[in-house]
Each structure stands twice: as structure tokens, then as C-alpha cells.
DRENMI-906103 format. One line per field, with one value per atom (N, C-alpha, C): x, y, z. Coordinates in pm, 1 decimal. Layout:
BEGIN
x	(X|...)
y	(Y|...)
z	(Z|...)
END
This chain:
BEGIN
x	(-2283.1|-2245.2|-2347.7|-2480.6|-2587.1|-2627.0|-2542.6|-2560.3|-2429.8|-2335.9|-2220.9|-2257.7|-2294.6|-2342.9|-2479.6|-2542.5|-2631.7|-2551.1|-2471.1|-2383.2|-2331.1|-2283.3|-2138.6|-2273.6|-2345.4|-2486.3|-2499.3|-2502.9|-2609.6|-2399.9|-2335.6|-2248.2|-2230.6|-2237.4|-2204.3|-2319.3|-2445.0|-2563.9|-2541.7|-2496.5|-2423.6|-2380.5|-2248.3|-2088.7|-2166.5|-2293.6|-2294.9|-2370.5|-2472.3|-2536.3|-2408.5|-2356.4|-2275.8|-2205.0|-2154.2|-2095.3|-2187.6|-2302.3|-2398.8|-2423.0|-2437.6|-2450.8|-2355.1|-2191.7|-2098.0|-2105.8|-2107.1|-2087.8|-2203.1|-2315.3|-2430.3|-2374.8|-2333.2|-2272.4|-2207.6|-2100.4|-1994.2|-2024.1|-2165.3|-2215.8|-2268.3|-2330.3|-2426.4|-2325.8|-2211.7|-2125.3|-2039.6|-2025.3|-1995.2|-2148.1|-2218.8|-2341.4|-2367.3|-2308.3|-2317.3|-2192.5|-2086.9|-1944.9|-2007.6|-2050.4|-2127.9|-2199.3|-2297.6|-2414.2|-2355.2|-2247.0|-2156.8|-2058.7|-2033.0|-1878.2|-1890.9|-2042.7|-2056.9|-2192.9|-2144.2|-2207.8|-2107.2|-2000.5|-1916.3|-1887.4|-1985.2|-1925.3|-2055.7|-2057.5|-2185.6|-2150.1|-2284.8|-2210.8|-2169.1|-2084.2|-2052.5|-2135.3|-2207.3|-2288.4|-2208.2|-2097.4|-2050.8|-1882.7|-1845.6|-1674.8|-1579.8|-1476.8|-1424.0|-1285.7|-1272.8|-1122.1|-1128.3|-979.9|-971.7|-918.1|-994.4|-974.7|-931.2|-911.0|-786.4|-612.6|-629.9|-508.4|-431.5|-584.0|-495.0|-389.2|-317.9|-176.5|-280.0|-282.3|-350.5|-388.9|-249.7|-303.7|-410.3|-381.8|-516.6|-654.6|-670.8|-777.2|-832.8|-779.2|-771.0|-851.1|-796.6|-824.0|-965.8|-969.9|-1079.3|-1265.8|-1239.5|-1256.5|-1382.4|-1237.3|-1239.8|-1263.4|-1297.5|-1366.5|-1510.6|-1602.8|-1719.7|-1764.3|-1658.6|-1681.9|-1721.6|-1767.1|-1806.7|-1788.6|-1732.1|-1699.6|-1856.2|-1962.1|-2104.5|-2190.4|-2128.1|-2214.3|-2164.5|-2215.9|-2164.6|-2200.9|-2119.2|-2143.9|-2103.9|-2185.9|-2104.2|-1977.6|-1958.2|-1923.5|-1917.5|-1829.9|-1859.7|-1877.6|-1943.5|-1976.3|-1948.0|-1882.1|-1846.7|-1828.8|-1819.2|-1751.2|-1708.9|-1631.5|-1495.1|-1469.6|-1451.5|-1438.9|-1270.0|-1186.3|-1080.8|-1006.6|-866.2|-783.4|-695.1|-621.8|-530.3|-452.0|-338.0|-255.6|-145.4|-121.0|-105.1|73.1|132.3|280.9|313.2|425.8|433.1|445.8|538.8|531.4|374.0|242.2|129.5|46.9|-34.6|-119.3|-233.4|-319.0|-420.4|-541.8|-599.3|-749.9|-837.4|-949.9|-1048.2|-1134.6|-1178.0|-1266.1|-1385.1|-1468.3|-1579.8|-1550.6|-1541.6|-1505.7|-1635.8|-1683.1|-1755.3|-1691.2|-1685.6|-1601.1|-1703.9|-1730.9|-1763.5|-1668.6|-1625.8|-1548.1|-1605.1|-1520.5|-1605.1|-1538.4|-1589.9|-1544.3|-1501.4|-1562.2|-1592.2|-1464.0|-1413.0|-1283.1|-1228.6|-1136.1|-1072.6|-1153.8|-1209.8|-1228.4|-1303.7|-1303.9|-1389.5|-1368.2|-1476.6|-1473.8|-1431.6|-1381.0|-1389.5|-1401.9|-1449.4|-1519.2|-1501.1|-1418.9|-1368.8|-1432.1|-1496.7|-1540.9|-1486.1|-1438.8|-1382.4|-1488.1|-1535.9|-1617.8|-1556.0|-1607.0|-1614.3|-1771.2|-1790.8|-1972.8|-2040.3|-2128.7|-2184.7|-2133.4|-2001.4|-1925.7|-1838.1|-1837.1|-1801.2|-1620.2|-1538.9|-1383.4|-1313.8|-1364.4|-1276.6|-1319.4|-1378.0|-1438.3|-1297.4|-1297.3|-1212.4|-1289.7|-1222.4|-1267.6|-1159.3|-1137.1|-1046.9|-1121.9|-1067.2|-1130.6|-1010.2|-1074.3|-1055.1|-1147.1|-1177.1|-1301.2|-1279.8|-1357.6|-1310.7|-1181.3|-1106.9|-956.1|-853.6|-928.3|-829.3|-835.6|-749.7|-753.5|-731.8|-805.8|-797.5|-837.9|-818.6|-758.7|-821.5|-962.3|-1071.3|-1086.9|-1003.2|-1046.5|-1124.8|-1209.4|-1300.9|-1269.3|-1216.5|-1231.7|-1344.8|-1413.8|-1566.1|-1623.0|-1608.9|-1727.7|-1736.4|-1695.5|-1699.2|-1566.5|-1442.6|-1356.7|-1248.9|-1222.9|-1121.1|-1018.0|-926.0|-810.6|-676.9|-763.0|-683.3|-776.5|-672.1|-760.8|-681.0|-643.2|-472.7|-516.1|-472.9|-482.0|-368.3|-416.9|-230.4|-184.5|-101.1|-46.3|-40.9|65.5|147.4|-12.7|-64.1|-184.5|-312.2|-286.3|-376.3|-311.8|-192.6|-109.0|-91.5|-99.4|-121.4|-215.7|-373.0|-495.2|-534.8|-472.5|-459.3|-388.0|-304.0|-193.3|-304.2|-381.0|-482.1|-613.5|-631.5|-758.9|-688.9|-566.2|-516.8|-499.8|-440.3|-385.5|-532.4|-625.0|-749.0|-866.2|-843.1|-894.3|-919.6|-878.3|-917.5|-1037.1|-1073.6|-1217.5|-1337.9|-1254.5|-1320.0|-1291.9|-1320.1|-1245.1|-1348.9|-1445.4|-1505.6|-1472.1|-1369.8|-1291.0|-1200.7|-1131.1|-1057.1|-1109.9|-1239.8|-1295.8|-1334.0|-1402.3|-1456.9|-1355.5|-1224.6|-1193.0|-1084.6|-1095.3|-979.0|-917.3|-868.4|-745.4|-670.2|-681.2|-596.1|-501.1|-378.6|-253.5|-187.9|-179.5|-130.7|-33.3|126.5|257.7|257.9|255.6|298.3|424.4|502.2|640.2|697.8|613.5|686.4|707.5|692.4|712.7|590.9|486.5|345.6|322.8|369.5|370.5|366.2|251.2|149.0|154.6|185.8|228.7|79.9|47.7|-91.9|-67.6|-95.8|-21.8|-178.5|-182.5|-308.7|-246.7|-261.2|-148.7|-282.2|-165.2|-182.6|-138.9|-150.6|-99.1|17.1|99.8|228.9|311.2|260.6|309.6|210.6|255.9|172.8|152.4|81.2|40.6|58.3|170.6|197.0|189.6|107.8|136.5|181.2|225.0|260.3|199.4|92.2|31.1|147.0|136.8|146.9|83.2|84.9|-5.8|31.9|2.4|9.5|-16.3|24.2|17.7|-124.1|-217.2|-340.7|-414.4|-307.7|-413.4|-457.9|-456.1|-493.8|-422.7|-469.2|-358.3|-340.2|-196.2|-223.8|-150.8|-39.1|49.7|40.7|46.2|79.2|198.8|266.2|370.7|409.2|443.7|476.9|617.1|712.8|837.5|847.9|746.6|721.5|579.9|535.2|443.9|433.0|393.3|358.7|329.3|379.8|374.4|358.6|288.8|335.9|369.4|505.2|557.6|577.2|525.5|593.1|539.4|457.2|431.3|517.1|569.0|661.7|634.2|589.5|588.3|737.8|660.2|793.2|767.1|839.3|815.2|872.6|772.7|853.5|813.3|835.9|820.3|692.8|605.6|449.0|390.7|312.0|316.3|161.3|116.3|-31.0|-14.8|-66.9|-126.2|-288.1|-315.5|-464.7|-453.5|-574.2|-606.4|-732.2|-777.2|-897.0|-975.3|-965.2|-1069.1|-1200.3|-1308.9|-1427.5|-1520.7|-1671.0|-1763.8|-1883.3|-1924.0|-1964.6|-2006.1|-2173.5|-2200.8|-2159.5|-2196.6|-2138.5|-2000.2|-1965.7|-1804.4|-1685.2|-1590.3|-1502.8|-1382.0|-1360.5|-1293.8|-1184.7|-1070.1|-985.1|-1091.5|-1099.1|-1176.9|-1070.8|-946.6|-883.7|-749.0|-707.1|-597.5|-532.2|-392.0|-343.7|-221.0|-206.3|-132.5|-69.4|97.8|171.1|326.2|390.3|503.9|628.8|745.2|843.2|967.1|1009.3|1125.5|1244.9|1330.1|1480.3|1500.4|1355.0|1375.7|1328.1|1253.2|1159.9|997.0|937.7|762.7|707.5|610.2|486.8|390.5|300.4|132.2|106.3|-2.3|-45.6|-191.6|-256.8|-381.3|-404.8|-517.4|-576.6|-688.5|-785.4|-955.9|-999.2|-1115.4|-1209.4|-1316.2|-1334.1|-1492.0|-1599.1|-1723.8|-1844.4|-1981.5|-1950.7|-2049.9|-1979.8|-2097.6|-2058.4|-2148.0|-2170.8|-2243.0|-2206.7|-2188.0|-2164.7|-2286.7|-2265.6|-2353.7|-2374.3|-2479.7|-2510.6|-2628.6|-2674.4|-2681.0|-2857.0)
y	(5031.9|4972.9|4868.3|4910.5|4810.9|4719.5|4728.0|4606.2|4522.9|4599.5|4460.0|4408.7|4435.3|4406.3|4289.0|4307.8|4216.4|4068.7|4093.3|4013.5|3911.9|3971.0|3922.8|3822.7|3890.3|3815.4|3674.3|3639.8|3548.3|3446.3|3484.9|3467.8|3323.7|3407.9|3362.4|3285.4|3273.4|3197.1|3052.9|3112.3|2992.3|2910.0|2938.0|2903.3|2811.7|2894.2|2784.1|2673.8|2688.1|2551.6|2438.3|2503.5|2416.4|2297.4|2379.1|2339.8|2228.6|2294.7|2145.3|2020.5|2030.0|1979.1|1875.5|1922.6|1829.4|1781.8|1865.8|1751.3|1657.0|1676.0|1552.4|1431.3|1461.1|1370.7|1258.3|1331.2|1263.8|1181.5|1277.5|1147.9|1046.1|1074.5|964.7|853.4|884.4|828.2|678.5|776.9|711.0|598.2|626.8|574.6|447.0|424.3|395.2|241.6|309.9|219.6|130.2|192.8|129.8|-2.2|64.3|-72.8|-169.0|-132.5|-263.1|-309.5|-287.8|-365.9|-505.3|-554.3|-663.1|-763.8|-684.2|-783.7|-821.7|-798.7|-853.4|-1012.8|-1068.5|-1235.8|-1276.5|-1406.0|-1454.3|-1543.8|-1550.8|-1584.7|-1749.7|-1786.7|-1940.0|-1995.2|-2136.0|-2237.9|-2241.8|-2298.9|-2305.4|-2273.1|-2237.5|-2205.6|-2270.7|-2208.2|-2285.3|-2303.2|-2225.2|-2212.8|-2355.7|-2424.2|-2539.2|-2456.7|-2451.8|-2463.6|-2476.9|-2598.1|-2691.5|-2634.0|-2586.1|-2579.9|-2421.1|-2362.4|-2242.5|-2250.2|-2086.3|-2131.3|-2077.5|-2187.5|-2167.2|-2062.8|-1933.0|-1800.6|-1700.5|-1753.6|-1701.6|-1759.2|-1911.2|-1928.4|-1925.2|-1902.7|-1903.8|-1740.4|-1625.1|-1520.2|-1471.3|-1591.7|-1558.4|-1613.3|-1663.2|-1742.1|-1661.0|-1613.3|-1520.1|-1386.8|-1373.1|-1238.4|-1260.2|-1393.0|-1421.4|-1484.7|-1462.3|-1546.0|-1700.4|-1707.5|-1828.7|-1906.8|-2034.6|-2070.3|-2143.5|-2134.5|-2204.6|-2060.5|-1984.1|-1834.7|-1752.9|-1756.8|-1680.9|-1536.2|-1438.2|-1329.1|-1242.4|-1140.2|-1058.1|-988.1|-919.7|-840.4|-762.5|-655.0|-570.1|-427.2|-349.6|-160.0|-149.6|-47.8|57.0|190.2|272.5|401.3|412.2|570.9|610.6|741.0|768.0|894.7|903.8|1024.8|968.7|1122.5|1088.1|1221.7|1177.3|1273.5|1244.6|1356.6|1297.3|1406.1|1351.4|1504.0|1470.6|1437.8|1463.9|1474.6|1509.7|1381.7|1438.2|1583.4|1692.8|1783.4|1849.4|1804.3|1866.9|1883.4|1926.3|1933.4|1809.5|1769.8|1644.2|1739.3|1664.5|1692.7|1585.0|1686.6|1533.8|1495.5|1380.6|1322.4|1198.1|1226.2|1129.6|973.5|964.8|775.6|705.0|617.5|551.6|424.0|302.4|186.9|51.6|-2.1|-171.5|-269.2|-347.1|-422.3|-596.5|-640.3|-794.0|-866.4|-1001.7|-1116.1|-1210.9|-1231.6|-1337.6|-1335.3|-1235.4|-1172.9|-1031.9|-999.6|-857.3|-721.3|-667.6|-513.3|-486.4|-339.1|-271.6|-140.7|-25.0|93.1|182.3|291.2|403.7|528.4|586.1|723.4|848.2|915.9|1021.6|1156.0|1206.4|1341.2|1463.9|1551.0|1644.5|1763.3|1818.8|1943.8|2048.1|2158.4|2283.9|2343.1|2278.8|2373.0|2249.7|2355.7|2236.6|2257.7|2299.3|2304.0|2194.9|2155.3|2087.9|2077.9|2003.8|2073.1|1990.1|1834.3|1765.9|1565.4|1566.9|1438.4|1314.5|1246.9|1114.6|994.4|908.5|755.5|724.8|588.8|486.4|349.2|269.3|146.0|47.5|-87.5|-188.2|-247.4|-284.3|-338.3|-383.7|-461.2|-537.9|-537.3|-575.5|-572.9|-481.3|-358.5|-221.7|-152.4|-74.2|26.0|140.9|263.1|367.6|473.8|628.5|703.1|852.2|894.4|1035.4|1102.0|1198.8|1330.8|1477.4|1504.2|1627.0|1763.5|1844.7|1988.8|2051.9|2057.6|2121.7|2011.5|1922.3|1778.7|1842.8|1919.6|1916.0|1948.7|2002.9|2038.6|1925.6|1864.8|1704.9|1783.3|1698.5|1738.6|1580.5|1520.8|1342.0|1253.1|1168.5|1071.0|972.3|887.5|791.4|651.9|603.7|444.3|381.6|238.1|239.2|69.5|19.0|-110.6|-103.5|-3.6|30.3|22.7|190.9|175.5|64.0|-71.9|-116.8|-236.4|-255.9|-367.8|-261.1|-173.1|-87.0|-115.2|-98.0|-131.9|-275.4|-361.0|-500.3|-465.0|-433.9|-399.4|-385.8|-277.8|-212.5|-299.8|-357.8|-470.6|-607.1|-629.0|-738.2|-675.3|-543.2|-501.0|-476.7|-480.4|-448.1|-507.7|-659.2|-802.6|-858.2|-716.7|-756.8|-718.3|-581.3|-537.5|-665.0|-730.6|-820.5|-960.5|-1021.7|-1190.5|-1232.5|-1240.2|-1332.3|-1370.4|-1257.2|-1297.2|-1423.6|-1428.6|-1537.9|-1693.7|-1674.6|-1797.7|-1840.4|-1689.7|-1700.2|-1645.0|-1577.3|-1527.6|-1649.4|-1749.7|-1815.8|-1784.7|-1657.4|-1627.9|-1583.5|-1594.3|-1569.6|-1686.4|-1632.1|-1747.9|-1690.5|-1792.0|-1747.8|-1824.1|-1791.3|-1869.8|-1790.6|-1886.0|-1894.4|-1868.3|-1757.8|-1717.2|-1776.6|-1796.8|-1817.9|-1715.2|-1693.4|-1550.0|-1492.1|-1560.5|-1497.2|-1388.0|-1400.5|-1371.7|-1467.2|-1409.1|-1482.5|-1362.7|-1435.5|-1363.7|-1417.2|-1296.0|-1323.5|-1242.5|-1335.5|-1270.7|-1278.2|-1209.0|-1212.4|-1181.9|-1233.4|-1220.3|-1046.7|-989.1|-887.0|-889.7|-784.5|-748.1|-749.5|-667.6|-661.5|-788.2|-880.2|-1019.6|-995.7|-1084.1|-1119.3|-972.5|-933.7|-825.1|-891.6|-846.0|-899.9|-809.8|-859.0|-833.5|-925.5|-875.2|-945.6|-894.3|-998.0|-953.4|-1007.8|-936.8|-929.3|-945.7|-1081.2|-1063.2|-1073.0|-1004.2|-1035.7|-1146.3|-1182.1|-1280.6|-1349.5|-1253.2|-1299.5|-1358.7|-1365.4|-1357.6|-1267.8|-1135.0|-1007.0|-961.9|-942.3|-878.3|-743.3|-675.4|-578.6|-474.0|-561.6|-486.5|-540.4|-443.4|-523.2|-391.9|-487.9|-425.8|-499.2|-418.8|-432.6|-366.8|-454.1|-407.0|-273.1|-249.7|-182.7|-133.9|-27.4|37.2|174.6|214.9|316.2|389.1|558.4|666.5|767.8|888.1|1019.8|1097.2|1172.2|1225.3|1389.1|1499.5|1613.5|1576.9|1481.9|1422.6|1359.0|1277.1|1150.4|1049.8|925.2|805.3|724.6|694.6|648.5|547.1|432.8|326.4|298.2|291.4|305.2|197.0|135.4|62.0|119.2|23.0|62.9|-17.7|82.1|-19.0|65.8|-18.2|0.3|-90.6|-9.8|-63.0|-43.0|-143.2|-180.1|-237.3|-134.9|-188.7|-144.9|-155.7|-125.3|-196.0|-386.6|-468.2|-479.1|-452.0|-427.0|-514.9|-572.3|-617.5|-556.1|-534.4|-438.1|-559.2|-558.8|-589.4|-727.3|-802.1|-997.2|-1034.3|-871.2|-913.9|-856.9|-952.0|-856.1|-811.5|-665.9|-622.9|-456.2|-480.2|-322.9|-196.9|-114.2|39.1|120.1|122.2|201.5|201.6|244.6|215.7|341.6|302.9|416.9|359.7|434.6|347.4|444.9|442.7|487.9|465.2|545.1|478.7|499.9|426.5|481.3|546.9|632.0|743.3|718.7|805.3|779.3|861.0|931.1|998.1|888.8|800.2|701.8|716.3|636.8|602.9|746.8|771.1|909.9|837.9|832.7|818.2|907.7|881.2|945.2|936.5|839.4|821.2|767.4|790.1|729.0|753.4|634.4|667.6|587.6|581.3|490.9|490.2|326.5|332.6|344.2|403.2|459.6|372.0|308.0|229.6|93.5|-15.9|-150.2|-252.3|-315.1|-375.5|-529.8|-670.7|-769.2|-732.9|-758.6|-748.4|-878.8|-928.3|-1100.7|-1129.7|-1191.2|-1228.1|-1207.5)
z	(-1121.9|-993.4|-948.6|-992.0|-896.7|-987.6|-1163.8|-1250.4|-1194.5|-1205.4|-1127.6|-1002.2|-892.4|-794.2|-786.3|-916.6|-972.2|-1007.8|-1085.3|-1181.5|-1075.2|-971.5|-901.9|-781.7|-751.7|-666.8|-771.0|-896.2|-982.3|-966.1|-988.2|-1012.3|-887.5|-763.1|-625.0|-594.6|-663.9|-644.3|-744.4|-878.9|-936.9|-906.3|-815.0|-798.6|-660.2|-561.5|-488.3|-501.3|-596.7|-633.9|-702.5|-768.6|-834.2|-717.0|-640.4|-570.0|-446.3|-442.0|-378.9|-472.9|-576.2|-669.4|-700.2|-704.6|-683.5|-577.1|-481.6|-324.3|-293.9|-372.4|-382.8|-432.4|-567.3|-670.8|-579.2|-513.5|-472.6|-341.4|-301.9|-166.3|-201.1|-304.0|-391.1|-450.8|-522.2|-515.0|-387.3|-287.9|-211.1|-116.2|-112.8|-110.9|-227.4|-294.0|-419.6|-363.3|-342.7|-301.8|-174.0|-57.5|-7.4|22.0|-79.0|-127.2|-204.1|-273.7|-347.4|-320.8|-198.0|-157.2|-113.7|-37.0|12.0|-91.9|-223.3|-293.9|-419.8|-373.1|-504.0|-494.2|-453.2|-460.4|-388.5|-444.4|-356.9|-234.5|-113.6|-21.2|-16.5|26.0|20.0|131.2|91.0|178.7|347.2|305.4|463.9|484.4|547.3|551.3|472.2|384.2|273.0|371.9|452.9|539.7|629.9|617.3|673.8|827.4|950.5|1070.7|1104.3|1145.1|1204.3|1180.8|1009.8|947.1|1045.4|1084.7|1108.3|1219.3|1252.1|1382.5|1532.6|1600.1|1742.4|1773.0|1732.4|1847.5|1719.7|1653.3|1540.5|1510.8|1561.7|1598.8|1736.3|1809.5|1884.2|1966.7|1849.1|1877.6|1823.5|1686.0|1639.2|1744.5|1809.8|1869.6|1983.3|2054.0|2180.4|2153.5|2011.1|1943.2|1925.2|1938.3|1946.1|1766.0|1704.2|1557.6|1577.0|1468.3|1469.8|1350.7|1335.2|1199.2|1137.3|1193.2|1152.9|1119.5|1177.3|1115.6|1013.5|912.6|793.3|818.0|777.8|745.1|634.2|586.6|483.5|511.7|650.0|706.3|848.6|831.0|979.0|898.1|933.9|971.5|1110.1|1062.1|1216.2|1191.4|1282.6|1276.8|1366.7|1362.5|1435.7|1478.2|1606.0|1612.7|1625.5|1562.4|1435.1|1469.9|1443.6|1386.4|1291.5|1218.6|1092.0|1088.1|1046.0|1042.4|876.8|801.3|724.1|699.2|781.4|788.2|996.0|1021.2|1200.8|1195.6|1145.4|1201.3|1145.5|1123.8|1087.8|1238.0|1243.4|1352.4|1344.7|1389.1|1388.4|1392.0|1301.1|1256.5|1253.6|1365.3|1380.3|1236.9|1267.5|1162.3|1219.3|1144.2|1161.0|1065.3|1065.8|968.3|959.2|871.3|882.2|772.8|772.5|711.6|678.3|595.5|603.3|515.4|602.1|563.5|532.8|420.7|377.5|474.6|492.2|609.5|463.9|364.4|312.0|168.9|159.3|98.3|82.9|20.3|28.7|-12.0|34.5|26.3|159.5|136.0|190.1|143.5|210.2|191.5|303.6|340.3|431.9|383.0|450.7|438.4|548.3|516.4|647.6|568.9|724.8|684.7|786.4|726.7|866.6|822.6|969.1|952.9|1069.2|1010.4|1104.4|1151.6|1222.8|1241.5|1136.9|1064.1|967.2|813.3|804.0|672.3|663.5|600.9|537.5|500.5|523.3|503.9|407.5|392.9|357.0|351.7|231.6|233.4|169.1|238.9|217.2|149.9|45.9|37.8|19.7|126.8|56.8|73.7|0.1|-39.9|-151.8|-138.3|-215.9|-236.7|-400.1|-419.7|-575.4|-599.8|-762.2|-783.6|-689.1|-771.8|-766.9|-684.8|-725.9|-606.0|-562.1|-438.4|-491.5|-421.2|-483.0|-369.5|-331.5|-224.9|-336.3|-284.3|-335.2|-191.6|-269.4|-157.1|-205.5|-142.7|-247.4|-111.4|-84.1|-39.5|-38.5|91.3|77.9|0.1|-32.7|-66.0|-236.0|-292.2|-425.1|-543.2|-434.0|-511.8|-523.1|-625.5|-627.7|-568.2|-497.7|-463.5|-456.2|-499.6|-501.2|-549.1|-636.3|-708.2|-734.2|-639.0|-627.8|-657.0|-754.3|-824.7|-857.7|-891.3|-931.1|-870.2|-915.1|-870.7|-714.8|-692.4|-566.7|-458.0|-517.5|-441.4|-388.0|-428.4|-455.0|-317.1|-367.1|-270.3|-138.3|-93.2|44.5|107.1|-4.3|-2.0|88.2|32.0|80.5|165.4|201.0|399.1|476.7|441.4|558.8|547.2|480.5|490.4|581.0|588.3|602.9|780.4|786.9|936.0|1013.1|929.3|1044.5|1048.9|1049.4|1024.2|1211.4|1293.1|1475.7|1418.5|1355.0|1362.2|1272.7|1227.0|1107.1|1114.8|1263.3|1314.4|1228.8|1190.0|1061.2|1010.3|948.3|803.1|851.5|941.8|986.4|983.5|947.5|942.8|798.5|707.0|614.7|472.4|491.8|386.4|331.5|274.5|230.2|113.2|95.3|41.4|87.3|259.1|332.6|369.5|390.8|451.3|564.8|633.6|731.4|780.8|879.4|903.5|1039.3|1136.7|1234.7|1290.0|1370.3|1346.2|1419.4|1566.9|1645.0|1795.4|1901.1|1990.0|1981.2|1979.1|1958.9|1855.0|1784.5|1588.7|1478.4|1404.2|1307.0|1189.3|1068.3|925.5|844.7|804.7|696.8|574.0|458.0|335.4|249.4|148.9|36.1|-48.6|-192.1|-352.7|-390.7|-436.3|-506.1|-667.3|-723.8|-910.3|-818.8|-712.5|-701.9|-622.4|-615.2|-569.8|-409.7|-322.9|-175.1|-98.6|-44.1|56.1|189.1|295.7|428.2|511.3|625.6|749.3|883.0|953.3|1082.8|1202.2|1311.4|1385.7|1503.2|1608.2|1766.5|1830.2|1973.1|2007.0|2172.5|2240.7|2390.8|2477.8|2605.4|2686.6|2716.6|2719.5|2700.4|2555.1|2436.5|2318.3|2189.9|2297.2|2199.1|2113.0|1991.0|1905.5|1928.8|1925.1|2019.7|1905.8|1796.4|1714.7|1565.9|1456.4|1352.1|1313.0|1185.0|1141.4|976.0|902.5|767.9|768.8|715.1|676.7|541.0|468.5|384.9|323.8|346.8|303.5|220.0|103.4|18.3|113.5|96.3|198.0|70.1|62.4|-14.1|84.9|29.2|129.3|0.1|16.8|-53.9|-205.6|-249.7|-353.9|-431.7|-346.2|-384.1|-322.4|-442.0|-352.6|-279.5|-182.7|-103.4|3.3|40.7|109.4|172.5|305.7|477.3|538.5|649.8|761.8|798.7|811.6|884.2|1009.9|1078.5|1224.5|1306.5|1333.9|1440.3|1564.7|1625.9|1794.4|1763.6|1868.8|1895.4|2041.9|2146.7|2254.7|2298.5|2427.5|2481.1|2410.7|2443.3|2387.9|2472.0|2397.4|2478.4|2389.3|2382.3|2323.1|2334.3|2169.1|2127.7|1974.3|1965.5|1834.4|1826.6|1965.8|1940.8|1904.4|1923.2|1907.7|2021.9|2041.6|2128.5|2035.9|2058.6|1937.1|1976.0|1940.6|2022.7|1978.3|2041.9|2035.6|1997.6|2048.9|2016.1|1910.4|1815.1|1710.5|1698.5|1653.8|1618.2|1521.6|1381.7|1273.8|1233.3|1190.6|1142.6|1041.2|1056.0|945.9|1103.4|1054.4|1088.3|1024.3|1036.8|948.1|1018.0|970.7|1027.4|1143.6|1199.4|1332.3|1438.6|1356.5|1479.3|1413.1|1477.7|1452.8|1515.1|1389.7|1400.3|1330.6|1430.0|1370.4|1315.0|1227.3|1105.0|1156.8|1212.8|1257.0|1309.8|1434.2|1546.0|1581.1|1640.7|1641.5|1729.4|1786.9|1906.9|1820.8|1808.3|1783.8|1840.0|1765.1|1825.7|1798.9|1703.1|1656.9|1579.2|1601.3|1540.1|1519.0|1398.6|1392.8|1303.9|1312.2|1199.0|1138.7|967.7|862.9|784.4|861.3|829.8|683.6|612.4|503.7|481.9)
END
């Protein structure tokens, strides 16, 4: 009895190093994504984006966000105090976020962590970076539980870099592989070419300026573990300045189904900083 009791002790001393051990890996990892998202390109001398060319209420916005087309930057960091939910009828679970996004072209990283106390429940990355988008989730920070790549995944990737370009008015000055068409009704279409042809969104913007809505006629959803492609749509308000920039605090992004629009996620930021050269 007091040799199994031995056994099952070395066993459970094992099982938990192991398990720090992976969830190191995987911070180090992400630590790793990090430090290389805003060095995949070098920075350009002075703005390659023709100005002038853009549609009024987009320079316009970029503008009145405190960007500047004579100041280069790599980027923005921020974080988020955050919930997620994995399906509408699920319950919402908070999360900590932390994100840096490029000004100067397409990627960035995010990083969601949900805890209980000081355990650990559920580490997130999503990102676009060299070319590819890809969606790591670890259980307790060491057990894989998702590891999503892929064409599809990658042109989504580009949606959400493209839909959250309020937090990133730099880019409006500095990313020229962006296009942008003027709709008309204070709507402005910004497209970036993907492996799966153009990545679009459509911003909204209110009487004052602010972009307040975006929306994609089609976005990659897993639903039951089936991919599947829905109508996607975010709000953004509570513009405040914060970090030389004026920028919405609050978001909330979702799909719409054949019952109507359910967010999937919503957050206020807590921190912000541009990440200059």
C-alpha cells in the first residue's frame, strides 16, 4: 500500500513538472511570435501610400485619430480586458488579451489568457504573420486542444487585421497594400489580396467621422467542428485618447445566423501604446 502510494506521489510529481514545462514552452513560444511580428519587413524611409488618393472619410479619420503621415511607426500594443463565448447559447468567459499589431503591413499577434485564481484555464494565439494565419489553443497552458491553419484560415486572418485598423490608424497611412473604395452613405470598402483572392471589409462610419461598424458579407466560423461561412459584423465605440491616439475602447464582434447577430466577443481596452522605430 505505502509502495503504491509512493508510485502514484512520483507519478503526480512527474505529470506536474511536465506539465510546467509545456506551458513554459508555449509561453516562450508566444514570446517568441511577439518579438517577430514587427520585424518582418524593414521600415520604409517615408510613406509609400499616396494620400491624397485616399476617400475623405478615411483620411480624414485617420487624421482625427492623431496619425500622422511624417511619423513612421512599426505599430500599436494594447491590451484588453475581454469575454468570449464559444457558441450564443454558451455562457461568456472573461479573458485577459494582450495584441501588437503592424502599421507598416499585414499581421499581427493576439494572445488570450483565461484564469481562475492563479490557474491557469486556457491559453489562446491568433495571429497573421509571414504569409499565414493560424488559431493555438493549449488547456491549462500545456494541453493542445487547436492548431487551425489553412487557406480559409488565413483569408479570416486578414478580415480581422483589416476590421481592427481603428486600433491601428497608422496603418492607414503606412500599409500600402491596402485599397480602399469609397461606397458612398459614409461607407468605405478596404480590401488586401490573400492565397484566397482579396480579404474585404466594409467600415461605417457615423455623422461625426467615427468608425463605429464594420461588416463582411462572409466570414469562416467553426460551428460543431464544421467549417462554415457566415455574415460577420463589429461595433466600436467609446472613442477616448489614450497613447497619442484617439481610438474606440470598446468592441464587440460577431457573426450573424438565421436567428439574427450573436457576439462571440467583446472587450475595453486597458492599455496602449504606438510602437515607433
Amino acid at each position: 500500500m505505502r509502495t503504491t502510494l509512493i508510485v502514484l506521489l512520483i507519478v503526480a510529481m512527474l505529470a506536474g513538472l511536465a506539465h510546467l514545462w509545456s506551458k513554459s514552452l508555449f509561453e516562450k513560444h508566444v514570446e517568441s511570435l511577439f518579438a517577430s511580428i514587427l520585424s518582418q519587413s524593414a521600415m520604409p524611409k517615408r510613406s509609400s501610400v499616396d494620400i491624397e488618393a485616399l476617400p475623405d472619410l478615411i483620411r480624414n479619420f485617420a487624421r482625427r485619430s492623431g496619425a500622422d503621415p511624417d511619423q513612421l511607426v512599426h505599430g500599436a500594443g494594447f491590451q484588453q480586458s475581454a469575454e468570449l463565448r464559444m457558441a450564443p447559447d454558451k455562457a461568456w468567459q472573461s479573458l485577459k488579451t494582450e495584441q501588437i499589431t503592424r502599421a507598416t503591413g499585414p499581421g499581427f499577434v493576439w494572445f488570450a489568457e483565461q484564469k481562475s485564481g492563479p490557474i491557469t484555464i486556457l491559453q489562446v494565439v491568433d495571429a497573421y504573420m509571414a504569409h499565414e494565419g493560424f488559431l493555438i489553443a493549449r488547456l491549462f497552458g500545456s494541453v493542445p486542444v487547436a492548431n487551425v491553419r489553412g487557406q480559409g484560415v488565413s483569408h479570416s486572418e486578414l478580415q480581422r487585421y483589416l476590421a481592427e485598423l481603428a486600433w491601428v490608424p497608422d496603418a492607414i497611412y503606412h500599409n500600402p497594400h491596402l485599397r480602399w473604395t469609397d461606397l458612398g452613405n459614409n461607407t468605405v470598402q478596404v480590401e488586401i489580396d490573400s492565397v484566397r483572392g482579396p480579404a474585404t471589409v466594409r467600415y461605417y462610419f457615423d455623422r461625426y467621422g467615427d468608425l463605429v461598424e464594420i461588416q463582411a458579407d462572409e466570414r469562416e466560423a467553426i460551428e460543431g467542428g464544421t467549417v462554415v461561412n457566415r455574415p460577420w459584423r463589429g461595433m466600436f465605440s467609446d472613442y477616448r485618447e489614450i497613447g497619442g491616439r484617439r481610438i474606440p475602447f470598446k468592441c464587440e464582434v460577431g457573426y450573424i445566423y438565421e436567428e439574427g447577430y450573436a457576439a462571440y466577443f467583446r472587450g475595453e481596452i486597458i492599455e496602449y501604446k504606438v510602437i515607433s522605430p
